[in-house]
KOLMI-965504 format. One line per 2 residues: their letters; for each residue x negated, y, z of C-alpha. Coordinates in nm, 3 decimals. Layout:
// residues N
A = X Y Z | ...
END
This chain:
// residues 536
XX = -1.992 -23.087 5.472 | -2.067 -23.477 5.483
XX = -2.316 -23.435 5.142 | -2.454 -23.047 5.159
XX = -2.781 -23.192 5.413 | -2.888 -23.399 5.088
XX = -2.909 -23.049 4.835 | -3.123 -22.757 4.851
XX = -2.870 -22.494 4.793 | -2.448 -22.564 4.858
XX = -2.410 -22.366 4.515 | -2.681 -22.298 4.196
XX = -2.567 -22.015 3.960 | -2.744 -21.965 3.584
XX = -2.738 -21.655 3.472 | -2.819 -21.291 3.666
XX = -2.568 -21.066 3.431 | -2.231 -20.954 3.567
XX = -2.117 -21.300 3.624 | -2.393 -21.379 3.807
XX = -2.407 -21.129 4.029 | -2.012 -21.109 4.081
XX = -2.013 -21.514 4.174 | -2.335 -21.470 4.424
XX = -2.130 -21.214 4.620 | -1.829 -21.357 4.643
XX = -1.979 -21.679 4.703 | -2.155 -21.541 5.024
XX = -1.840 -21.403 5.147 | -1.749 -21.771 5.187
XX = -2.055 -21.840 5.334 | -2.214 -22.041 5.062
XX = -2.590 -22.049 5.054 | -2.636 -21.997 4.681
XX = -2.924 -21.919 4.449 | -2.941 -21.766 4.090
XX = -3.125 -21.884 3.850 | -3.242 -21.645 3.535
XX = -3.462 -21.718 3.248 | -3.553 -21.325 3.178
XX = -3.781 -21.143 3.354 | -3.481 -20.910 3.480
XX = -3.150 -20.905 3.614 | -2.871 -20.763 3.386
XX = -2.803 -21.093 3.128 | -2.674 -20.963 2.822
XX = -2.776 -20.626 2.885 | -3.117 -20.684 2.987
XX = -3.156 -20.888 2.658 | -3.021 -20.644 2.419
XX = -3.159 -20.311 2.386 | -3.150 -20.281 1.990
XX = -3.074 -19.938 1.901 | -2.737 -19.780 1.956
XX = -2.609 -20.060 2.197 | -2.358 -19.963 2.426
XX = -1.992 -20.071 2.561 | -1.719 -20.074 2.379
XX = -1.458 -20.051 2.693 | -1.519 -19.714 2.889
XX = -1.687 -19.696 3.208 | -1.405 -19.675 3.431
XX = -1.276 -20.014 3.420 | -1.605 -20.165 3.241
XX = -1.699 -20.201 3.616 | -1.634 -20.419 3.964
XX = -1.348 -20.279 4.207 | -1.472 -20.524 4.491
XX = -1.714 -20.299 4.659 | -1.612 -19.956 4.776
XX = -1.957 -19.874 4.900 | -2.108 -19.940 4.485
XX = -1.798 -19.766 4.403 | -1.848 -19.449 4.575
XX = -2.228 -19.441 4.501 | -2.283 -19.518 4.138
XX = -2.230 -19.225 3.909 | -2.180 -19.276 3.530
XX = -2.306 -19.050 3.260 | -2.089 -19.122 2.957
XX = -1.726 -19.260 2.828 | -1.899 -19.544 2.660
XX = -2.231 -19.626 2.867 | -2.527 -19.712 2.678
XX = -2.715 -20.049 2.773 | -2.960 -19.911 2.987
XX = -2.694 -19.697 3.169 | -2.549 -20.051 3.224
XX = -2.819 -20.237 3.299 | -2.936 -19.943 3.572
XX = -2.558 -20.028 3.679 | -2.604 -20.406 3.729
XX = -2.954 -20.340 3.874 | -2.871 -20.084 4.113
XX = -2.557 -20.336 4.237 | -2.845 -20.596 4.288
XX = -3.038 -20.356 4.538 | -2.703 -20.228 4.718
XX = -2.517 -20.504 4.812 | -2.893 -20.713 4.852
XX = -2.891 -20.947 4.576 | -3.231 -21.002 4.495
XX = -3.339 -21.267 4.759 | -3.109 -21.499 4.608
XX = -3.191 -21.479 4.236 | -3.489 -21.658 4.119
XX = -3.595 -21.517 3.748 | -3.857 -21.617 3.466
XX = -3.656 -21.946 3.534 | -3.501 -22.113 3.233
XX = -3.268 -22.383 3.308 | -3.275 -22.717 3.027
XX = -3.074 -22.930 3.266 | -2.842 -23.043 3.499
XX = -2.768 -23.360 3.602 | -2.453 -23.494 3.800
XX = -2.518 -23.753 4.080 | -2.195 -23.961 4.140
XX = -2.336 -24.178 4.416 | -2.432 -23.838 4.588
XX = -2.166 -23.582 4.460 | -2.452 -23.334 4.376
XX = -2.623 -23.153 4.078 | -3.002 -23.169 3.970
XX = -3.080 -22.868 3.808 | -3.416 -22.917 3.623
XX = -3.593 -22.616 3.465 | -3.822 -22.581 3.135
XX = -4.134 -22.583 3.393 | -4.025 -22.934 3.513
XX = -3.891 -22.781 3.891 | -3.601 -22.931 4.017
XX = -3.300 -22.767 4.218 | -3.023 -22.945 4.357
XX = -2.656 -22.843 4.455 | -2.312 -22.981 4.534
XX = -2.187 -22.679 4.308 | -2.267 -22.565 3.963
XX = -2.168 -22.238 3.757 | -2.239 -22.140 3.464
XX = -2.251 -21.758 3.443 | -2.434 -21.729 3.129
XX = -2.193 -21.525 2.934 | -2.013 -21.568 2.567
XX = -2.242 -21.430 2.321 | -2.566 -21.509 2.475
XX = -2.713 -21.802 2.186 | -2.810 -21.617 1.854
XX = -2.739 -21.732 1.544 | -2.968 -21.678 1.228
XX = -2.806 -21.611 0.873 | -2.805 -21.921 0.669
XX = -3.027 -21.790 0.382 | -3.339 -21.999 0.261
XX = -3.646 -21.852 0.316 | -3.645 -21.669 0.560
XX = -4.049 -21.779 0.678 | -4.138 -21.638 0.351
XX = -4.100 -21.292 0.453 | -4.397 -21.060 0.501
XX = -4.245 -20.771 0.656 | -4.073 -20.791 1.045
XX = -3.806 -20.992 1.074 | -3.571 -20.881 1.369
XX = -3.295 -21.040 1.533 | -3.038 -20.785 1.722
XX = -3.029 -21.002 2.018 | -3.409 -21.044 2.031
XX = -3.514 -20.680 1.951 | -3.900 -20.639 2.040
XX = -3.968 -20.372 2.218 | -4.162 -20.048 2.081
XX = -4.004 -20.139 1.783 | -4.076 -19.821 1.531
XX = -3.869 -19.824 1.214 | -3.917 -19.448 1.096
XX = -3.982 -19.398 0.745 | -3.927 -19.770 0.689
XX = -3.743 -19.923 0.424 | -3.483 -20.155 0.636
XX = -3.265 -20.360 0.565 | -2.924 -20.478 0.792
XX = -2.767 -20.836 0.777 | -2.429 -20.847 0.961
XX = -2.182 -20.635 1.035 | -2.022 -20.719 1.360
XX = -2.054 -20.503 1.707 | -2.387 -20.524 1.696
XX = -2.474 -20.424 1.368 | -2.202 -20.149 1.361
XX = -2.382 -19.972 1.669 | -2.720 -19.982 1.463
XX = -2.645 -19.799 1.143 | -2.575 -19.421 1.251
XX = -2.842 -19.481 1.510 | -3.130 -19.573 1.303
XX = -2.978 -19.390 0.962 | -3.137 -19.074 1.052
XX = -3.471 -19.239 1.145 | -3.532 -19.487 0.850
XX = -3.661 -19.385 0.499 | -3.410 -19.593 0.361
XX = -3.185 -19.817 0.522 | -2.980 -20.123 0.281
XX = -2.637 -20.230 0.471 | -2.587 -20.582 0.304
XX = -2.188 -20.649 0.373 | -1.988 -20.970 0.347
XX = -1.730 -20.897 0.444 | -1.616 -20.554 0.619
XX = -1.455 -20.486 0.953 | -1.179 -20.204 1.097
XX = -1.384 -19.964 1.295 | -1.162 -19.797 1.523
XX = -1.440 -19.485 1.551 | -1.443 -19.284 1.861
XX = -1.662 -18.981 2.076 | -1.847 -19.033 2.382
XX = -1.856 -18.731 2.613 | -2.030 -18.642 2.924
XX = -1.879 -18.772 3.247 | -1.800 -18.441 3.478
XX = -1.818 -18.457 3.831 | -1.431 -18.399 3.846
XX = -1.427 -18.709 3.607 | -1.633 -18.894 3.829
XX = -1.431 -18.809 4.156 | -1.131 -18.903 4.001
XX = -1.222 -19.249 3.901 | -1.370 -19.329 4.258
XX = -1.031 -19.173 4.429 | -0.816 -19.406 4.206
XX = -1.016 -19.723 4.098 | -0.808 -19.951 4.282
XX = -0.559 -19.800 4.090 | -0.752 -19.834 3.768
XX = -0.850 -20.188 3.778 | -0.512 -20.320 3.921
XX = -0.332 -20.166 3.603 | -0.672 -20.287 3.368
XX = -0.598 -20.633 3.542 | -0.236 -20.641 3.434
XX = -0.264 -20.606 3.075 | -0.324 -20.817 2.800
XX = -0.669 -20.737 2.705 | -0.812 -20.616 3.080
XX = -0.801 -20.295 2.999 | -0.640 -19.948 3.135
XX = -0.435 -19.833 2.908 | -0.055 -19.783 2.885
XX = 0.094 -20.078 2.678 | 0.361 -19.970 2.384
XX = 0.694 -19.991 2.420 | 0.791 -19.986 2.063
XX = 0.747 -20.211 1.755 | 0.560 -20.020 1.471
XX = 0.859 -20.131 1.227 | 1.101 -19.940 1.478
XX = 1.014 -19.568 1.388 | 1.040 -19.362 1.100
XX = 0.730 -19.365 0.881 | 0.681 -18.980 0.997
XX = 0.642 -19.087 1.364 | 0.430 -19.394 1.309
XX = 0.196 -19.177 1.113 | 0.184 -18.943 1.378
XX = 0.124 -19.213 1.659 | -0.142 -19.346 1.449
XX = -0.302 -19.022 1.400 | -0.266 -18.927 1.779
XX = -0.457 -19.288 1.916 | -0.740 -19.276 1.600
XX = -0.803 -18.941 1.767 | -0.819 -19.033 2.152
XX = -1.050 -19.333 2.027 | -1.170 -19.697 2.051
XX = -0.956 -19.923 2.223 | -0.668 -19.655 2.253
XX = -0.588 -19.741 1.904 | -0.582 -20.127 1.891
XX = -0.398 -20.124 2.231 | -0.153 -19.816 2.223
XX = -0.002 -19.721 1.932 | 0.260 -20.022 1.918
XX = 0.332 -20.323 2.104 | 0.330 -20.585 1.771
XX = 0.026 -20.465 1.575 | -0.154 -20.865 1.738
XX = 0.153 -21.044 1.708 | 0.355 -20.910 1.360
XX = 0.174 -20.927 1.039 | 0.351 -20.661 0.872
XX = 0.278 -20.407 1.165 | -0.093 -20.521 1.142
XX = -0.149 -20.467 0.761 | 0.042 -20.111 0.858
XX = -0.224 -20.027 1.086 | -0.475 -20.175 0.811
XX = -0.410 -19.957 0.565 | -0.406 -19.645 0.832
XX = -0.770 -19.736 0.898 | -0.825 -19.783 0.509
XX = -0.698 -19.417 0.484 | -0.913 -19.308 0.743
XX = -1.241 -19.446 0.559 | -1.124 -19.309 0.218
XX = -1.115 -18.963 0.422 | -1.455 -18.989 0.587
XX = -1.641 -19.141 0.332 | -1.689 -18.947 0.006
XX = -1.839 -19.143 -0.205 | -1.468 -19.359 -0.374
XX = -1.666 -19.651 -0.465 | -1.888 -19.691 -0.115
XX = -1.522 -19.604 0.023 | -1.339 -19.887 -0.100
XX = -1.602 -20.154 -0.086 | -1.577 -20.087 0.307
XX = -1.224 -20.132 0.311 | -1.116 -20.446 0.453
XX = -0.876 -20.653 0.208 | -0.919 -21.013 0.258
XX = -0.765 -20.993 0.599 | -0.562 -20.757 0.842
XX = -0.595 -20.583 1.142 | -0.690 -20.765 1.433
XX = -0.820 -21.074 1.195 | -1.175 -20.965 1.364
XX = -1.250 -20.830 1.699 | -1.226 -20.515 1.678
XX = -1.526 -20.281 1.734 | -1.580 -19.981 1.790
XX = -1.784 -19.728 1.635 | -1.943 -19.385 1.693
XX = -2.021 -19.252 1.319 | -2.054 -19.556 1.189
XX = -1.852 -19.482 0.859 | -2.000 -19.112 0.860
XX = -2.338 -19.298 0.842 | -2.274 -19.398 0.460
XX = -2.248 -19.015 0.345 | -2.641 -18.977 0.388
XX = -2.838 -19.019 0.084 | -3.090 -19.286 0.244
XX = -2.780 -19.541 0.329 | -2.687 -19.812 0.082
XX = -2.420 -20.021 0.079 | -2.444 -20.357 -0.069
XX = -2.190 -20.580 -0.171 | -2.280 -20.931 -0.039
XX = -1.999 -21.084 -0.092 | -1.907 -21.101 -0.469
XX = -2.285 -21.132 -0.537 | -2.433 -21.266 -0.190
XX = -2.810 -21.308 -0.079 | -2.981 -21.558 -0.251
XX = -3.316 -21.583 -0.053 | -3.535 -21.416 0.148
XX = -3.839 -21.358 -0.041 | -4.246 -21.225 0.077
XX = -4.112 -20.884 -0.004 | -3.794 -20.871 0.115
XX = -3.398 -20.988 -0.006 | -3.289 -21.121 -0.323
XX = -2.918 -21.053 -0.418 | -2.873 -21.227 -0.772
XX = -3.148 -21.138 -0.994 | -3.223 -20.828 -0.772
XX = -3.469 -20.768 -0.523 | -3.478 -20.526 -0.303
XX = -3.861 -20.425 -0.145 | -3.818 -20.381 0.248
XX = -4.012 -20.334 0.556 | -3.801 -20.448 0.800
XX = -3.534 -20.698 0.778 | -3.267 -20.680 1.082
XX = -3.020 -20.964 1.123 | -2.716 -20.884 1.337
XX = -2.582 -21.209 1.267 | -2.387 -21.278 1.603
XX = -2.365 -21.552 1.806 | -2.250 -21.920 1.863
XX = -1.953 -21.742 2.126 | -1.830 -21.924 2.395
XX = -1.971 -22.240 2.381 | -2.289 -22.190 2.254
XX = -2.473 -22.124 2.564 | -2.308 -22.430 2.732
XX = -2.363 -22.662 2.476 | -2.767 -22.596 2.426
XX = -2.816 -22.697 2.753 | -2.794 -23.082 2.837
XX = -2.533 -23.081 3.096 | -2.496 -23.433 3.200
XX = -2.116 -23.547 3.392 | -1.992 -23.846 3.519
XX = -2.085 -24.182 3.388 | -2.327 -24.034 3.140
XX = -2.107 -23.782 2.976 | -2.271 -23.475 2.779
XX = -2.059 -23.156 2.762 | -2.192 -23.068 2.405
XX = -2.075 -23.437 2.299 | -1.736 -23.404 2.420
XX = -1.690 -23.056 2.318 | -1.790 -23.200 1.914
XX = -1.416 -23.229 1.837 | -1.296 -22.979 2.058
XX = -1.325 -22.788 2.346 | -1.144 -22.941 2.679
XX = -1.124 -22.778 3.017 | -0.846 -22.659 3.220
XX = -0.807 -22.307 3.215 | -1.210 -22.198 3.102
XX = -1.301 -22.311 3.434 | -1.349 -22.614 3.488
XX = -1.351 -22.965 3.263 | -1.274 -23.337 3.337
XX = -1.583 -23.578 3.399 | -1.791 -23.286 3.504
XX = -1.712 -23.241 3.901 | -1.788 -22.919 4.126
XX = -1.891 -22.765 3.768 | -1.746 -22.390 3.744
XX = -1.782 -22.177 3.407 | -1.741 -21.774 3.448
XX = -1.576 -21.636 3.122 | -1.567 -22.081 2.973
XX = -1.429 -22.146 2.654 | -1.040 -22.080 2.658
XX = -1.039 -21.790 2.904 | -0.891 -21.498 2.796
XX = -0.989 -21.204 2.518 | -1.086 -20.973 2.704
XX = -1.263 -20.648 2.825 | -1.527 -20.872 3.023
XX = -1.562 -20.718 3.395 | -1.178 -20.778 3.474
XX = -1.173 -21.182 3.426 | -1.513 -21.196 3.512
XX = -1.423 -21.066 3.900 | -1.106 -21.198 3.903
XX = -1.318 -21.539 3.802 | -1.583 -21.489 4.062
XX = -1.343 -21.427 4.364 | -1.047 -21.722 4.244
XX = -1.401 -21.992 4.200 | -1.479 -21.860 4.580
XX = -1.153 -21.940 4.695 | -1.104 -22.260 4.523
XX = -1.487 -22.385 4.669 | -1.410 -22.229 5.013
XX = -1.067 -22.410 5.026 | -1.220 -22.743 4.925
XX = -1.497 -22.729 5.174 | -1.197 -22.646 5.452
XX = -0.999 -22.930 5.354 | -1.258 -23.171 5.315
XX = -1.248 -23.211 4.939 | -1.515 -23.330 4.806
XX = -1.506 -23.288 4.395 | -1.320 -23.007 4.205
XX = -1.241 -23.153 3.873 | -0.972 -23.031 3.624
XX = -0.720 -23.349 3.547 | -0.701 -23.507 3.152
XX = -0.310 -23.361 3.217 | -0.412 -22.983 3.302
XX = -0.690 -23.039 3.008 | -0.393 -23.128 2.743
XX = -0.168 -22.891 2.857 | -0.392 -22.609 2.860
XX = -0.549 -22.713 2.499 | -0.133 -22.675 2.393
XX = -0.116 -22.351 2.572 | -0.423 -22.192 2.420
XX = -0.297 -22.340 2.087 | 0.027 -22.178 2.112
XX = -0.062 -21.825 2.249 | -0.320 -21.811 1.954
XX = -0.062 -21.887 1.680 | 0.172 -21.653 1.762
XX = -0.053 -21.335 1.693 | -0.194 -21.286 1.392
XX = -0.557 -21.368 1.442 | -0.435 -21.732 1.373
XX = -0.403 -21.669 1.030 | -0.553 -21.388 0.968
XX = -0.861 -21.505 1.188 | -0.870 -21.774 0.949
XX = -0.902 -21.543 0.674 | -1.219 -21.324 0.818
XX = -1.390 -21.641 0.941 | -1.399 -21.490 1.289
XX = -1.592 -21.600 1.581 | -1.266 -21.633 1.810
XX = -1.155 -21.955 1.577 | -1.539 -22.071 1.597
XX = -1.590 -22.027 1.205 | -1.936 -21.855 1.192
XX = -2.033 -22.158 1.305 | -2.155 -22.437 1.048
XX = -1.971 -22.776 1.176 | -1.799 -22.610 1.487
XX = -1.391 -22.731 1.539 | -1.193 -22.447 1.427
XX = -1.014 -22.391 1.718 | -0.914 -22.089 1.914
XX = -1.256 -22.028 2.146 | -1.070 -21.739 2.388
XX = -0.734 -21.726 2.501 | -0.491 -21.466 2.308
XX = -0.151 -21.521 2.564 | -0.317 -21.252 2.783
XX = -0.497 -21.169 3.054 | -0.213 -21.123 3.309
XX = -0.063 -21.397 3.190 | -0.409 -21.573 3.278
XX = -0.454 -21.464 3.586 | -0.104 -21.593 3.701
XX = -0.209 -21.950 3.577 | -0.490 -21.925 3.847
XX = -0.272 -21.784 4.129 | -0.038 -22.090 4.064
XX = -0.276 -22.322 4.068 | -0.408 -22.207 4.389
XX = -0.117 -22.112 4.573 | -0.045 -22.507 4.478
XX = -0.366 -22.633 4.672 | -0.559 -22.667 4.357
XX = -0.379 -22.959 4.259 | -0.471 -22.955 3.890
XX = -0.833 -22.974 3.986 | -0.810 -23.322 4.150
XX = -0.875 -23.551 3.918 | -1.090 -23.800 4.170
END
């Protein structure tokens, strides 16, 4: 390696969540010496930043996981169909000590920076307390909904109460007997209602616009459970790996327009009942790609709220009817729609009279304001980019990645982008929608390869072509316009076209052609000596 005497490390990582620690152990099997830089004061990335109350996965634990290590495998027990964070972040922390990950993450270390040197094919990786680190390699492992984004109502330093964002929740954080209220109503803010509802004196959901819940139960993992999974997980992540959205379930044979309305109801009922993900990815194989099958599975979930919620009018304001099913990502929920029969839980319509301001007391809607304690915004996340783009990453001749992303994001496949050499992003813009641990492993192990091929055959800068860049911005296009979230995307103002974001390109962020589809693209490339990553 002609250039690796002139760096301190052969590869820097940012970012000590699952992609982090997935990249640094694949990256030794190559013999890379690699280091990890975190700005938290623990490992675990998302999940050591977000312990509001009720977070938890929405995938269940047996493929939200890493297959790669038998040893972790066979040693790690979970608890519960959908882990909570800290079961998670025990996972992530307990990988960290077992495969002996520790001495080559650096934390407290927040990363404002990083430089490309053409003249000596490295990166200078400069840190908020002015240290410097250099590399030939870079990777981003900083995850997809990682940069918070505050609701866009004036005011808000008015406020004399706490103000709380979900993805910043202080610790020791008592709200019992508060008056509270909740802005935002994706993931995050679904998993806080039934958890706090009981504990709040009164608790104000302010809704703009609603979302399908697919609700679900979260048992106890047996030991029997628990055996099975570690017997078969080769199994289980192989057939998670080979379906659309990474996860393992059995994908439908059968259109929802080609059985009788007797049987679809009863397929319906039978996945609402098994729960979560079983519903959005089982009951029929065109409920993302046919609009008519979609608003069929719509108005199923509509029934379903109408059922659980008694109160008609609280009922139908949660009913989604701007958009169809799918139009968000769809979350799942454990009593979240239950939560509105309690007397202390008020629903309030946002939308058709939306928040005006905050004010010292609290929220004005209109010419009403409403007295709180606490105000919590769950108001999501700048996804996919967002993280990349508040750094200053600097490429060739000067280029900024934030600049050249303004108009639109470029790369081929997530991974890599023109003008930025030996610059790697785990779970980049434009790589698939997807239960996270699958692409995020399959990521870590194909970016191994493709470094540990390069240093073999003395290639010295791994840089996607502008012809792989346009021909993956047409792919992603395509895939994303024929399912529904194109349109119906569109009409929620979901993250996945970048719309919650003020001045953002409204563009498909995540690839919807599918995860095994994906993953082929990568085995192409490589089994074609990377040739789409040559550009210089």
């Amino acid at each position: 390696m002609s250039e690796q005497a002139k760096t301190d490390y052969d590869t820097i990582v940012i970012g000590a969540g699952f992609s982090g620690l997935a990249i640094l152990h694949h990256l030794r099997e190559v013999g890379q010496r690699a280091l990890v830089l975190d700005e938290n004061d623990g490992i675990g990335g998302t999940w050591w930043v977000n312990n509001y109350p009720g977070v938890r996965t929405d995938s269940e634990f047996s493929y939200y996981s890493f297959s790669f290590s038998k040893e972790l495998r066979d040693q790690w027990t979970w608890t519960q169909r959908y882990p909570e964070g800290k079961e998670v972040l025990a996972y992530l922390n307990f990988m960290a000590d077992l495969l002996d990950l520790r001495k080559d993450i650096q934390l407290n270390t927040r990363v404002v920076s990083a430089t490309y040197d053409e003249a000596g094919n490295f990166w200078t990786i400069k840190t908020k307390d002015g240290a410097t680190f250099t590399a030939k390699y870079f990777i981003s492992g900083m995850g997809v909904l990682a940069e918070p984004m505050w609701p866009k109502i004036s005011g808000r330093e008015k406020f004399k109460g706490e103000l709380i964002h979900a993805a910043r929740w202080p610790k020791g954080t008592s709200l019992k007997g508060k008056r509270v209220g909740l802005i935002g109503l994706g993931a995050s803010g679904i998993q806080i209602v039934p958890v706090i509802a009981p504990e709040v004196g009164e608790l104000y959901v302010f809704q703009r616009e609603p979302n399908y819940i697919v609700e679900t139960t979260n048992e106890s993992i047996s030991a029997e459970q628990m055996k099975h999974v570690r017997e078969t997980y080769d199994d289980i992540f192989d057939r998670a790996a080979a379906h659309p959205f990474g996860v393992d379930m059995v994908f439908a044979e059968h259109s929802a327009l080609e059985v009788s309305p007797e049987e679809r109801e009863r397929i319906f009922e039978s996945k609402w009942n098994e729960g979560g993900f079983h519903f959005a990815n089982e009951c029929f194989n065109d409920m993302a790609t046919n609009h008519e099958s979609s608003e069929l599975a719509s108005e199923f979930i509509r029934s379903k709220i109408r059922q659980i919620v008694t109160d008609p009018a609280t009922a139908d304001l949660l009913c989604p009817k701007v958009y169809s099913f799918n139009g968000k990502r769809v979350p799942t929920g454990h009593g979240y729609y239950d939560a509105y029969n309690r007397p202390n839980v008020h629903l309030i319509d946002a939308k058709s009279t939306p928040i005006t301001e905050f004010t010292e007391k609290g929220l004005k809607i209109g010419d009403t304001e409403y007295e709180l304690d606490v105000i919590i915004c769950a108001t999501g996340f700048d996804a996919m980019t967002g993280t990349l783009t508040a750094l200053d990453i600097v490429g060739r001749g000067g280029k900024v990645l934030r600049d050249e992303w303004k108009t639109g994001i470029r790369s081929n496949l997530g991974v890599n982008v023109n003008g930025f050499p030996n610059f790697f992003m785990s779970l980049g813009p434009q790589t698939p929608y997807s239960n996270l641990p699958v692409p995020i492993q399959l990521g870590a192990q194909w970016m191994a390869r493709a470094i540990d091929f390069a240093e073999k055959n003395g290639i010295e800068r791994i840089e996607a072509t502008p012809e792989s860049e346009k021909w993956w911005a047409t792919e992603v296009d395509r895939a994303g316009k024929a399912t529904v979230m194109y349109s119906e995307g569109q009409k929620a103002n979901a993250w996945f076209m970048g719309q919650n974001v003020e001045g953002k390109a409204h563009e498909f962020q995540v690839y919807m052609g599918g995860g095994q589809v994906y993953q082929k693209f990568l085995k192409d490339v490589e089994d074609g000596g990377y040739q789409e990553f040559r550009a210089s």
